[in-house]
N, C-alpha and C positions, 0 to 999 in steps of 0.2 A: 408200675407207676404209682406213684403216692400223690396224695392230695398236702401239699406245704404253704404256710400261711407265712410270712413275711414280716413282720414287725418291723419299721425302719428302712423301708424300703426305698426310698432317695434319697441315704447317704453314701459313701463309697462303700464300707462293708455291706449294707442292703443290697445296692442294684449288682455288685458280685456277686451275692448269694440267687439272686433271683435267676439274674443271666445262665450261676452253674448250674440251679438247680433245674433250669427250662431246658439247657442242654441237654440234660440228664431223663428229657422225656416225663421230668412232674410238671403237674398242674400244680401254679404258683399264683397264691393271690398274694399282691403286693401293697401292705398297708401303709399310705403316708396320708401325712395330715390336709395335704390340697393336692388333690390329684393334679389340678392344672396348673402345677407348677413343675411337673413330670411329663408332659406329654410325649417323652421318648422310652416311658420305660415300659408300656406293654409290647405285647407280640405273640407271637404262638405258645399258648398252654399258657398266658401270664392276665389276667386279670387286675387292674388297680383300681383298688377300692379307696375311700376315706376312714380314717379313723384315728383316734387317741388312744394312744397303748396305757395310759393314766387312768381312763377309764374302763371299769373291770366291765360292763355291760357292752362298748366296745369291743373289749377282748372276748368277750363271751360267743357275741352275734357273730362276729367274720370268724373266727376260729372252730365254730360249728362245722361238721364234717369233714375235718380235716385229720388226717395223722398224724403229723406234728406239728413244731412251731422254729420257727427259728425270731430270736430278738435281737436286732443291731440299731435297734433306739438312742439313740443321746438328741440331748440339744443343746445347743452351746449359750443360747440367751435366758438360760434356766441352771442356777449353779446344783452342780448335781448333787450334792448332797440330798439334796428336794428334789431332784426329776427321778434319780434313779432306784434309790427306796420305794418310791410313789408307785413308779410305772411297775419295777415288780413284784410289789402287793398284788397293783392289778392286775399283771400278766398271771400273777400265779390263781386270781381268783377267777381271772374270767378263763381261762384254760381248763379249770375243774370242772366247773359249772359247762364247761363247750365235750367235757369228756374227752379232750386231748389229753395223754397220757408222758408226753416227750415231748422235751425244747433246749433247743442249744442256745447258747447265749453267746454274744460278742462281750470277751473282756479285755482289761488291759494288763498288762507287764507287771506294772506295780505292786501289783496286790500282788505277786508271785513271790517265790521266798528268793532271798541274794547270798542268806547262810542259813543254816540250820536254826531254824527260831526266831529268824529275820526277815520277814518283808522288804520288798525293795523302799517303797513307802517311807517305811522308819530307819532306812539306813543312814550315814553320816552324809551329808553332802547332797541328798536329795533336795531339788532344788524345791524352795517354800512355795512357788508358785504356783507348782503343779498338786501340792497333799489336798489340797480341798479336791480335786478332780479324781483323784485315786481315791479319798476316802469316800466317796459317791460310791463308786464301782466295789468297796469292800463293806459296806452298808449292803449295798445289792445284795452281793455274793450270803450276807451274811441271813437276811433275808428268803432266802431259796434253801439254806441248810435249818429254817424254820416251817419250812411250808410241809405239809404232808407227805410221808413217803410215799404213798401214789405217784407222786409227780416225780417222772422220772428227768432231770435235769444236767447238762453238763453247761460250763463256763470254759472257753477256750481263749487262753491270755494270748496273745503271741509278745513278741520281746519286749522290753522296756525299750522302746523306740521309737522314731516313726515308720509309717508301714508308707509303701510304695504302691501310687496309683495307677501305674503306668506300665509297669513291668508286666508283662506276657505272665499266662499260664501255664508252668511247668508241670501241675499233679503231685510237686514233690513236696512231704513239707517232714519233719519230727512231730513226734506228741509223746506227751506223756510227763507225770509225776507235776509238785506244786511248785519247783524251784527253776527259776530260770534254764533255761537250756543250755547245757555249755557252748559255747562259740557262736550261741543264736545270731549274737549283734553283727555277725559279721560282714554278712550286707543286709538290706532291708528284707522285710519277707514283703510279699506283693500281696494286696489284697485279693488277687484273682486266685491265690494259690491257700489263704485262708477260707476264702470261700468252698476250694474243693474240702478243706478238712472238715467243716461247718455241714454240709451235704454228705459227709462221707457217717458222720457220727449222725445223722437222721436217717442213712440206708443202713447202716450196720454201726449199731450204737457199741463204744468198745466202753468208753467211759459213763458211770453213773453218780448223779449226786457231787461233782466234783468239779472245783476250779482245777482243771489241768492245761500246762505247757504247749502251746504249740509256736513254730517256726523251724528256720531251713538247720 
């Protein structure tokens, strides 16, 4: 049993990770920013606290004796380019400082490669809508391949899609490497089923240091 700290924990990928990871017999504390606007997400082995993943002195205090970290932070009333930089400075400072050693992070598709050399991001036809919200998430990403080698980190994309809140937990998903996955899109991946990948790379870390692939 591990002691797992939550970051984002009442969004969809959050309360999946909490949910697998409490199945899974860890102690999960579940960080959002107004606990009472959650009052369904604790239960056995899950504690929710408050906090700001933006601020490192937050990350620092609730991440304290814990083994690792998982992060599934966004907000949508803060464009990311400014949340997601921000929040993982902090995560990576107050993590150090808490003597966590490992954190998976929730990513997206886009930042994944579509051709050799190529980002989905900067591909033809990507819609302009969406580049500010992907270049958030490769600001991040770009961020964590500056932090200290100590901090041992993965970034798991799942497809350039949308993901599915709804779909049951199969345990099945691919992983691996920086480029889309072939035939990922083919249905949605469920987030009940990134979440088992999320909890699988905090019990037996396969990936280090690396935005990698995941979906079905």
């Amino acid at each position: 049993m591990s002691e797992i700290v939550v970051f984002g924990a009442g969004g969809r990928a959050g309360r999946a990770t909490v949910a697998e990871a409490a199945g899974r017999g860890h102690r999960v504390t579940a960080v959002v920013r107004d606990p009472a606007r959650h009052p369904d997400l604790g239960g056995d082995g899950v504690t929710v606290v408050a906090g700001d993943v933006t601020r490192a002195e937050d990350v620092a205090r609730l991440a304290a004796g814990h083994d690792a970290a998982v992060n599934a932070a966004i907000r949508l009333d803060v464009p990311s380019v400014e949340f997601l930089p921000a929040a993982t400075v902090a995560l990576i400072d107050g993590l150090t400082r808490a003597g966590v050693k490992r954190v998976v992070l929730v990513g997206i598709g886009s930042t994944l490669e579509s051709a050799p050399g190529e980002l989905v991001l900067d591909a033809p036809g990507f819609p302009a809508e969406y580049r500010a919200f992907a270049l958030g998430h490769l600001a991040a990403v770009e961020a964590l391949r500056d932090a200290d080698p100590a901090l041992d980190w993965v970034v798991l994309a799942p497809p350039p899609t949308m993901l599915d809140p709804d779909a049951p937990r199969t345990g099945q998903y691919r992983i691996g490497g920086s480029a889309v996955l072939p035939d990922a899109g083919e249905r949605l991946f469920a987030y009940a089923d990134l979440a088992v990948a999320l909890v699988d790379e905090v019990e037996n870390p396969r990936y280090h240091r690396a935005l990698t692939a995941v979906g079905y």
